[in-house]
N, C-alpha and C positions, 0 to 999 in steps of 0.2 A: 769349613766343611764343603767337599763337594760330589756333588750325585750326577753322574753323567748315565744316560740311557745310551743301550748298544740297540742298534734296531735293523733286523734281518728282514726286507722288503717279502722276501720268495715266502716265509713262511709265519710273516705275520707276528714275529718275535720281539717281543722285549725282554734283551735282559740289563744287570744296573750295576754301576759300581760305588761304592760309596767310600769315601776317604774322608780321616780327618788327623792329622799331625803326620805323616806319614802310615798311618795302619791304613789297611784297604780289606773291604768285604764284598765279595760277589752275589750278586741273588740271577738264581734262575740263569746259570749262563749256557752258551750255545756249545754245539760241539767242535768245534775248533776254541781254544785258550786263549790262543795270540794276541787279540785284539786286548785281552785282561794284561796279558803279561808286560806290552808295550804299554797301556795306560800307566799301570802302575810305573815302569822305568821313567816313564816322562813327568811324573808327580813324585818319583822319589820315595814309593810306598811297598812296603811289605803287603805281600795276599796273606791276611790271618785267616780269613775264615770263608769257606762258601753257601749259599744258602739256599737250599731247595725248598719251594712252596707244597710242592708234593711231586711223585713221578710222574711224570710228561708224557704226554700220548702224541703229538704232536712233530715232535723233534728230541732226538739224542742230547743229552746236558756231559758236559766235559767236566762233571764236578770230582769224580772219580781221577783225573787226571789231572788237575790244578792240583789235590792233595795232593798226589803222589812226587808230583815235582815240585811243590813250595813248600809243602806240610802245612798247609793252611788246612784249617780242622773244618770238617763238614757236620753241618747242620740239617736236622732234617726233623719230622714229626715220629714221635715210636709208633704210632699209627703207622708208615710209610711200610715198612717189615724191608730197610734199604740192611743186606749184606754185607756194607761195605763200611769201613772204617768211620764213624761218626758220633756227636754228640745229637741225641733229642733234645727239639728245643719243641718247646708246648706251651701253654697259656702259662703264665707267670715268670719263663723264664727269659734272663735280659743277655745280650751280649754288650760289651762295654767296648765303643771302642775311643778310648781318651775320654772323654768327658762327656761324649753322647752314647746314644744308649738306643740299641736295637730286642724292640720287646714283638715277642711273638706270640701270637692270637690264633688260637685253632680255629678254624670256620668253615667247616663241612660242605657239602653242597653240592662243587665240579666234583668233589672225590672226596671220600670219608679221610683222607689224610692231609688236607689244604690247610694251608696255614695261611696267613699274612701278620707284615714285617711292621711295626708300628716304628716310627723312629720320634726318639725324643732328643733334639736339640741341648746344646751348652749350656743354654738357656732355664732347662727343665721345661721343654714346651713341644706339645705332640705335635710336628711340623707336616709330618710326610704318611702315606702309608705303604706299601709294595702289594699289591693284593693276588700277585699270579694270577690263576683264574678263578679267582671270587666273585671281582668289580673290575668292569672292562668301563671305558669312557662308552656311554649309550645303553649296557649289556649288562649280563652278567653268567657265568658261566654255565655252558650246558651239563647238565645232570645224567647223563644216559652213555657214559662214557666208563664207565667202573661195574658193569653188571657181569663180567667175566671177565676180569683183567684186573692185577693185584693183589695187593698182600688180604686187604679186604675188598670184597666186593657188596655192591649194593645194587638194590632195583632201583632205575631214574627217578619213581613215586618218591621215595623213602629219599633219596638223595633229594629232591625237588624241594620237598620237606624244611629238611636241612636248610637249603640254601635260605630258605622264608628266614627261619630264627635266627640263622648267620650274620645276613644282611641288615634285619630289623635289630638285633639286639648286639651285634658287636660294630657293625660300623656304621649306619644308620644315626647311630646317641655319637658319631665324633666331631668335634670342631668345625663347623661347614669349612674354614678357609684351610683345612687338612689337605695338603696334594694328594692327590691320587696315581699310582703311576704301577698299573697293570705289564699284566707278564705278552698281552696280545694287542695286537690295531686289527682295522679295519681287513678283510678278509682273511683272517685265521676262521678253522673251522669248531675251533671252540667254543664257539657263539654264534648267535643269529644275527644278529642287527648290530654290532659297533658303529659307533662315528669315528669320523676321519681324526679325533684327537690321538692321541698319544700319551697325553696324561690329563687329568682333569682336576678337578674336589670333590669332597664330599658335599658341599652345598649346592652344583652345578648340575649332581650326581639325583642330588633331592628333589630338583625341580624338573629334570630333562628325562631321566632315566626310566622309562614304562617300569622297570621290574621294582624300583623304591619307590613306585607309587602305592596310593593306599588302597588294598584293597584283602579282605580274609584270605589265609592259608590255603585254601581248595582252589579260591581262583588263582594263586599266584601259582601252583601245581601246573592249572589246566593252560594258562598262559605262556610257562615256561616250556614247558613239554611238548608245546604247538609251533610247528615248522622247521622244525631242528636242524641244520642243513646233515649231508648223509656223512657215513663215516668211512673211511680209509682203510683198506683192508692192514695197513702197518700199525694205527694206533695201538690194539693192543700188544705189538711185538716191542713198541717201543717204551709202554709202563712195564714190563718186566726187565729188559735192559737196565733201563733207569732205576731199577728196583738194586740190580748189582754192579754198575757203573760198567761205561761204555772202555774197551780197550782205546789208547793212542792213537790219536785224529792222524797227526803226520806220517804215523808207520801206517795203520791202517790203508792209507789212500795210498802210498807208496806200493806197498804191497802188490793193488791192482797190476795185471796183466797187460802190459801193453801189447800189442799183438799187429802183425805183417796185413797189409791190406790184403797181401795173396792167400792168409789163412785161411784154410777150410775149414766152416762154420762144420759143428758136431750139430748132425740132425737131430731135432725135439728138443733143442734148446730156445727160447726165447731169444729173440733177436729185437732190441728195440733202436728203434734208428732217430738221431733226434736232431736233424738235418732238419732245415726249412722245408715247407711242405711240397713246395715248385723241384726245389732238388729230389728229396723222395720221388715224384710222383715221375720223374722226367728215368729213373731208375733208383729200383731198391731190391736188398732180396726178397725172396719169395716168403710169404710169411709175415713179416714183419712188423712192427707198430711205431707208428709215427706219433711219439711224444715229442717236440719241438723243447730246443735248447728255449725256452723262456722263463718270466717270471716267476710262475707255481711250475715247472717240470717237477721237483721234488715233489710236491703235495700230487700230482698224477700220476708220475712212476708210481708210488706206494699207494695210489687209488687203483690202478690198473694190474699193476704186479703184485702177488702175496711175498709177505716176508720170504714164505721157504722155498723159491722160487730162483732156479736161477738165467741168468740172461747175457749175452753178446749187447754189449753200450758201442754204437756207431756215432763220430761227431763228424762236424766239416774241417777241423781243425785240430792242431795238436793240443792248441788254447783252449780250446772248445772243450775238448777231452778233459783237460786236465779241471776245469769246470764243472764238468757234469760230473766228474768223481767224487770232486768237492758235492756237490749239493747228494749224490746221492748217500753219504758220509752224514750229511747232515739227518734224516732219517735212518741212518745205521743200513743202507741198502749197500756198502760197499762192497760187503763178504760176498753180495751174489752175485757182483761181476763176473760174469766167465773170462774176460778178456774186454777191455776196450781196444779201438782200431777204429784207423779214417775208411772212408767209404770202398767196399771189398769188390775184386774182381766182378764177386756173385752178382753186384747189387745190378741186375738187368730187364728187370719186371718192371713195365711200364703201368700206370693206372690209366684205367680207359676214362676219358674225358667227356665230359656231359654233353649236349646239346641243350643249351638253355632255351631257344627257341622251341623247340619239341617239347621239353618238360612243361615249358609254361603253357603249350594249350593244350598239352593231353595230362595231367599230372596223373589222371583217373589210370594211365598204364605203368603205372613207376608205383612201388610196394617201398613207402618214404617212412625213414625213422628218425626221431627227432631223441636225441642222443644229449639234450640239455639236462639238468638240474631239477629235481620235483617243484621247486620252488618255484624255475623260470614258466615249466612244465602250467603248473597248476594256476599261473595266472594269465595265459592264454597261451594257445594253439595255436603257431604257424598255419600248420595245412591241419587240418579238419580231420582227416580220416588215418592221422601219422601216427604209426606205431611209436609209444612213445619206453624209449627203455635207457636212461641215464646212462653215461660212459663208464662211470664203475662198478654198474651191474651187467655190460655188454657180454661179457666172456663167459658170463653164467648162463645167461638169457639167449644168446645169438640163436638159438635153437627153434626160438619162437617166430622166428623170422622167413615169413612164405618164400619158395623160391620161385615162382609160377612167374613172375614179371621181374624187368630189373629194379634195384635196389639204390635210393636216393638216400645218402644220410645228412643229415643238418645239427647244428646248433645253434649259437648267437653270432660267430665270428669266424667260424672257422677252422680253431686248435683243436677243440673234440671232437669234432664229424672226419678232421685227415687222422686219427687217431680210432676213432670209431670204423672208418672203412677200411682200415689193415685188419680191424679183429674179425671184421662179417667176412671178410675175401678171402681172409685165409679157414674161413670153415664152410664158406659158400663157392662152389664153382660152377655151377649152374645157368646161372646170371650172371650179369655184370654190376660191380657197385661201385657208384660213383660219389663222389665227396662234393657234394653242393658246395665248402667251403665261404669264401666272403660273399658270394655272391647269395646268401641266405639273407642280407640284408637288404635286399629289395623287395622281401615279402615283411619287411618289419616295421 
């Protein structure tokens, strides 16, 4: 038997393959296939089946398109209300594959439609579990993600609930030496706190885990529901996609527009530029937002951009481009490519440059926004008197932003604040707003 985990750093994903005699079964897989379709050729294995824990808010799942091109039969909870050609699979029922045996456990909580994958070994012996986002290694999933998005929806309380009796009475009572091996790691935003594992146990889970510790139903409510990090304006686009499975990763990203640097940008369109912030700032167009080709760009595009929203993708590179299509593909943000293209004629707006001397002894003439996370937010304060308005609520909020002095903005490192000073400049002309960037770490 072998269980190999697929792991997407940008967006915090696990997903898993499981083979044994040649048959292979997918849980929770990503939106691009490949990576399944090349395992299985290198093991020699049939895709029989796929298996979603529930629709994903998170990221696009290609499980709609493994069918279609292997006929491997999908799996999913009759709870999910998924469109799309599948078998429900729910508490009692097993998938066989050769002599082990995949049993599926409803367990409510992140989403009234969650399942997780119980595997029983050749043996007869409950080895493993798949928990999606039930049970993270440290964590366990947030509840406040299903109150308007899906086939059912619930209030966090009533989901918060759920996750108590989930956890206490389906995987709680399993084998402590049970693998554990979650659908997220450390910084997905399905959760508050994971550790840096990747998979864990149940007995590891009993003794480390705050949420499997002992304590009444009200307080696991009041605990869970306490610090939640914020949510993405694409999650709910991406539990309905997932509801009727995603079109073809490869045609999809094909599709995108590639386009002439000398093309003339259509005014009112979004322009995101995701150039290193030295190159932006040295020239870019007018307008524009500095999402940086990095790590999480996926989980910030879809923080910053609404799904129905569409945009101009500028890279430094053809590679680059072809990259950033890919990840914005991975959130389903493809379709709102207006055109990708390398750095445009237009791009000639310089950003006006700080004086860091001046700011540090006068900060009292600079109207500073701190553009971090509630989280980072609420457990202290850079400058004292800084408007403080998170990067995914900037576009909504910029409004509250005085114009009477110029305009500093910050966060911990730098990526939010050159992102955050494209949304304020292009709604503020009055002042000048300058991107404190790395150099926020000498107030830290």
């Amino acid at each position: 038997m072998i269980v190999n985990q697929f792991y997407d750093k940008g967006l915090a994903h696990a997903s898993y393959a499981i083979i044994r005699n040649g048959r292979m079964v997918v849980i929770d897989p990503a939106r691009d296939p490949q990576p399944y379709y090349d395992f299985a050729e290198i093991h020699s294995a049939d895709i029989l089946g796929v298996i979603e824990t529930h629709p994903h808010a998170d990221f696009v799942s290609s499980h709609l398109e493994i069918h279609q091109t292997t006929g491997a039969v999908i799996y999913v909870s009759k709870l999910a209300g998924g469109t799309f050609p599948h078998e429900t699979f729910d508490d009692g029922d097993v998938i066989k594959l050769d002599d082990i045996k995949l049993k599926a456990i409803n367990t409510p909580g992140h989403s009234p439609d969650s399942i997780c994958i119980l595997l029983e070994d050749e043996k007869g012996k409950d080895c493993a579990i798949f928990t999606g986002d039930t049970l993270f290694a440290g964590d366990v999933g947030r509840p406040d993600l299903r109150e308007t998005a899906g086939n059912i929806t619930a209030k966090k309380e009533e989901l918060a609930r759920d996750m108590y009796h989930s956890t206490r009475e389906k995987l709680m009572v399993l084998p402590a030496d049970v693998t554990v091996y979650p659908a997220h790691g450390p910084g997905s935003l399905c959760g508050k706190s994971m550790s840096p594992d990747l998979q864990t146990t149940i007995g590891k889970e009993l003794r480390e885990n705050y949420a499997l510790q002992l304590m009444d139903e009200l307080k696991f409510v009041q605990t869970l529901m306490a610090d939640q990090p914020f949510m993405p304006k694409y999650f709910s686009y991406d539990v309905e996609l997932n509801k009727t499975g995603a079109p073809n990763f490869a045609e999809s990203v094909n599709n995108v527009v590639k386009a002439d640097s000398q093309t003339e940008l259509e005014k009112g369109v979004l322009v995101v530029d995701a150039r290193p912030s030295e190159l932006y700032r040295r020239g870019h167009v007018k307008n524009s937002i500095n999402l940086q080709n990095g790590e999480k760009f996926e989980t910030w595009l879809g923080s910053v951009i609404a799904p129905t929203e569409e945009f101009y993708l500028i890279g430094e590179t053809h590679a680059d481009l072809d990259i950033l299509i890919k990840k914005a593909a991975k959130i389903g943000y493809e379709k709102n490519i207006k055109a990708a293209l390398l750095t445009p004629d237009s791009a000639t707006v310089k950003s006006p440059v700080i004086n860091l001397a001046e700011f540090k002894a006068h900060t009292d003439n600079y109207t500073i926004v701190d553009a971090r996370n509630w989280a980072e937010i609420n457990s202290g304060k850079l400058f004292s008197d800084a408007l403080t308005i998170p990067l995914p609520e900037l576009r909504e909020r910029v409004n509250e932003i005085p114009t009477d002095k110029p305009i500093v903005v910050h966060c911990a490192a730098g990526y939010r604040s050159a992102a955050a000073a494209g949304i304020i400049s292009a709604k503020i002309k009055a002042v000048p707003v300058y991107d404190l960037s790395e150099a926020v770490r000498e107030w830290m």
